[in-house]
C-alpha positions in Angstrom: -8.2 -1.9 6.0 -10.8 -2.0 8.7 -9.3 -2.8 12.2 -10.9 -2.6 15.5 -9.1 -2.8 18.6 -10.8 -4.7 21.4 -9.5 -2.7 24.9 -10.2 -4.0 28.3 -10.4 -1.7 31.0 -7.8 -1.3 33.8 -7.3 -3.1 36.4 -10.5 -1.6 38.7 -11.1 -1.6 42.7 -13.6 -4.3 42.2 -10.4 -6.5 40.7 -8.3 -5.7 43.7 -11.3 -7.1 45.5 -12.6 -10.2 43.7 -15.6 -8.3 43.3 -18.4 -8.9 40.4 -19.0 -6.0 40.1 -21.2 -5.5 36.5 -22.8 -2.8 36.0 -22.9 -0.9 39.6 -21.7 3.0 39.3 -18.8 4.2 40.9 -16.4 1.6 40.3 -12.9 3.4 39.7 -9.5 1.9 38.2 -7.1 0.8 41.5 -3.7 2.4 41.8 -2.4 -0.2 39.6 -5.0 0.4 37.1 -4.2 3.7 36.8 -0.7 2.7 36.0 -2.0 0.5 33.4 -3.7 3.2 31.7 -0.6 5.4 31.6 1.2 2.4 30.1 -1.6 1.4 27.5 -1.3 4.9 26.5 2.4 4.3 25.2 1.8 1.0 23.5 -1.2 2.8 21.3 1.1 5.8 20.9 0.3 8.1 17.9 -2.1 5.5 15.7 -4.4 7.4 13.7 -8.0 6.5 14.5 -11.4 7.6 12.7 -13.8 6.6 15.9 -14.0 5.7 19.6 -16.7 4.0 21.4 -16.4 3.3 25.0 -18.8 2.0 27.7 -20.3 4.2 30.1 -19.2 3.2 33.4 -15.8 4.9 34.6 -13.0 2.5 34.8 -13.3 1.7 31.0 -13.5 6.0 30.9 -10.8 6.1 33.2 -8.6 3.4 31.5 -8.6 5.4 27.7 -8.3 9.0 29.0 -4.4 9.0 29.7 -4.0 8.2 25.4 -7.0 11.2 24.9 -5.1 13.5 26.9 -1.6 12.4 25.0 -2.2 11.5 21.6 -5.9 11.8 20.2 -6.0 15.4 20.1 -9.1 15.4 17.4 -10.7 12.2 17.9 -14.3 11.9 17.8 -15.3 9.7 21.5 -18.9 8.3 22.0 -19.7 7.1 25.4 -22.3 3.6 23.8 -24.6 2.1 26.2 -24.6 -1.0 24.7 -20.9 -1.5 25.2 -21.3 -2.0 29.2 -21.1 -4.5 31.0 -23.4 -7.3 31.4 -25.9 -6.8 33.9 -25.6 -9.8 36.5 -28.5 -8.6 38.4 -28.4 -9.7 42.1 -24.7 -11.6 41.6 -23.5 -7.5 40.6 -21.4 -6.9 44.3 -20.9 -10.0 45.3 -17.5 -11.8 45.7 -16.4 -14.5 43.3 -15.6 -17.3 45.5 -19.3 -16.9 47.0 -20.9 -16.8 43.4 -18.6 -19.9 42.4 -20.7 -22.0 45.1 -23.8 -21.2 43.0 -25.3 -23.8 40.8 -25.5 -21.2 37.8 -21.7 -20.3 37.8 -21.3 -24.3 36.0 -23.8 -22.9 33.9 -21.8 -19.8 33.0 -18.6 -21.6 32.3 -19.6 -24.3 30.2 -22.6 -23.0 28.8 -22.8 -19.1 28.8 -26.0 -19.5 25.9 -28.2 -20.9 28.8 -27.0 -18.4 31.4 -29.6 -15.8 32.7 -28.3 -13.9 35.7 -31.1 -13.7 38.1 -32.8 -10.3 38.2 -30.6 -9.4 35.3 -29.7 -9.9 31.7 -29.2 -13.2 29.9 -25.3 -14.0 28.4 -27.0 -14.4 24.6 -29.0 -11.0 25.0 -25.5 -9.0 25.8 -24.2 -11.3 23.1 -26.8 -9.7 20.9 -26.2 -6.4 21.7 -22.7 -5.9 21.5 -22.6 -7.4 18.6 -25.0 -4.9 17.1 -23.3 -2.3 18.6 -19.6 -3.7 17.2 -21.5 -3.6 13.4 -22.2 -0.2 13.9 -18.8 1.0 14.8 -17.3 -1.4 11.7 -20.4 0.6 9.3 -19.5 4.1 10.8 -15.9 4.0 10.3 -15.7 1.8 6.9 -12.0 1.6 6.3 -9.5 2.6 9.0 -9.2 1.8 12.4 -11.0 2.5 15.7 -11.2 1.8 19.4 -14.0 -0.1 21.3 -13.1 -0.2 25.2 -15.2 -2.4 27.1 -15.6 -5.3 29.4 -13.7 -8.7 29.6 -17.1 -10.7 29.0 -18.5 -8.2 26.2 -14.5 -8.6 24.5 -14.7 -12.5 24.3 -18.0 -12.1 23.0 -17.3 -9.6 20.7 -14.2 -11.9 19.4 -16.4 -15.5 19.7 -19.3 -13.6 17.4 -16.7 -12.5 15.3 -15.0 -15.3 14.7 -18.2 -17.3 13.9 -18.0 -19.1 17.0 -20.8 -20.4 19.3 -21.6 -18.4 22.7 -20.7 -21.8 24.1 -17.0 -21.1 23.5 -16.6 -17.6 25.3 -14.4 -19.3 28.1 -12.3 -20.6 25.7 -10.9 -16.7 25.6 -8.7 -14.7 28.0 -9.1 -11.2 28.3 -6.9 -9.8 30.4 -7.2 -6.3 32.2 -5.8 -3.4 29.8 -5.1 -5.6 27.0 -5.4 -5.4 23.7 -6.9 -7.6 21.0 -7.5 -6.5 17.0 -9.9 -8.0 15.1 -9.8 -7.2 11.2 -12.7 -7.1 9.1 -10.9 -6.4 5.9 -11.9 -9.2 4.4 -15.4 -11.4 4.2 -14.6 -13.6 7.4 -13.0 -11.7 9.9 -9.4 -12.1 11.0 -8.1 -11.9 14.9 -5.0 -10.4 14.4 -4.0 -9.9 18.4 -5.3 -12.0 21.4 -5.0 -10.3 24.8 -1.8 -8.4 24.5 -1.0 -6.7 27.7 2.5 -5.6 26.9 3.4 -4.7 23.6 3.4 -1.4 21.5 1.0 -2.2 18.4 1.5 1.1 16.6 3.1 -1.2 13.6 0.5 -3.9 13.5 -2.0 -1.2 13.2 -0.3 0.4 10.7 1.3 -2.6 8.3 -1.2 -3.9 4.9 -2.8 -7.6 6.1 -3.0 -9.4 2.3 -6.5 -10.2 2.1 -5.8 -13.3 -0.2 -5.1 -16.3 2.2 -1.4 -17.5 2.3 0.1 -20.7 2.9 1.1 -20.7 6.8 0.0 -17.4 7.0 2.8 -15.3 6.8 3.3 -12.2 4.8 5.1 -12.3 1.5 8.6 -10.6 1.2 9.0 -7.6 -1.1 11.4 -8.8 -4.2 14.6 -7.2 -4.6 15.7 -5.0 -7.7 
């Protein structure tokens, strides 16, 4: 079993704003956030995890350290660079509704592969190098399960490059503040096990044996009585 859960941060002050906010420092979780932390900490309860990786910048910091305080007493966290956010250059700041009068926001939504943010990174670089940095967490922890917290536009790529998907469909994904998707790389093609779960505890989907052999609709095979 090799399972990584995909976690987006909080809900941050740049949300409660409809702010872009990227890559700027100092960005915090909101009130709310914080309560969404608290809570996310409950739903991951006492799963047993072999590695952490977390983006730099504080709300995704912010949104894991209420589970590190409770649960993951010895549990190895590295602070990745690669896992921020993309950089949107001279959009990073700016409100939504102003950026969604600009030309290159189509661009974005219907075809992230062509989008470079001006004085910033392109969509298919940070493509490129979260993916690199989600092989190297799968590599370093071999079988078991770890966290990756991060960024709603790093998680839908992270899940669109696993799923063998082209950049082009990114927006075809959700990711919700503090939710929770698992992607499974037990088996040759990977398997996305949870999509953008913002409620529920997921201590026994970590913890239950996926078949790797595919099954007709599915569904797990019931245990035969003696």
């Amino acid at each position: 079993m090799s399972q990584v859960l995909l976690i987006r941060h909080a809900h941050s002050q740049a949300n409660e704003k409809s702010i872009l906010s990227g890559q700027l420092p100092g960005v915090f979780l909101s009130a709310y956030g914080e309560e969404q932390a608290n809570a996310l900490s409950k739903r991951l309860g006492d799963i047993r995890v072999k590695a952490i990786h977390v983006s730099p910048l504080e709300r995704c910091q912010q949104t894991i350290a209420p589970w590190l305080r409770d649960f993951a007493i010895t549990t190895q966290v590295a602070t990745v660079p690669d896992l921020i956010e993309v950089d949107y250059g001279m959009w990073s700041g700016k409100k939504l509704r102003t950026l969604s009068r600009d030309p290159l926001w189509k661009t974005v939504q219907t075809k992230p592969s062509k989008a470079v943010f001006p004085a910033g990174e392109s969509m298919k670089d940070m493509n490129l190098r979260t993916s690199k940095a989600l092989a190297s967490l799968v590599k370093a922890t071999g079988n078991g399960v770890s966290i990756l917290v991060s960024h709603g536009d790093v998680i839908k790529s992270l899940v669109t490059h696993a799923l063998g998907l082209h950049l082009d469909e990114l927006q075809r994904f959700v990711i919700d503040p503090a939710s929770i998707s698992i992607l499974d790389f037990s088996v040759p093609k990977p398997r996305l096990l949870l999509m953008n779960d913002s409620t529920s505890a997921v201590g026994d989907l970590v913890k239950a044996k996926h078949a790797k052999r595919l099954l007709v609709g599915g569904g797990s095979m019931p245990k035969a009585k003696s």
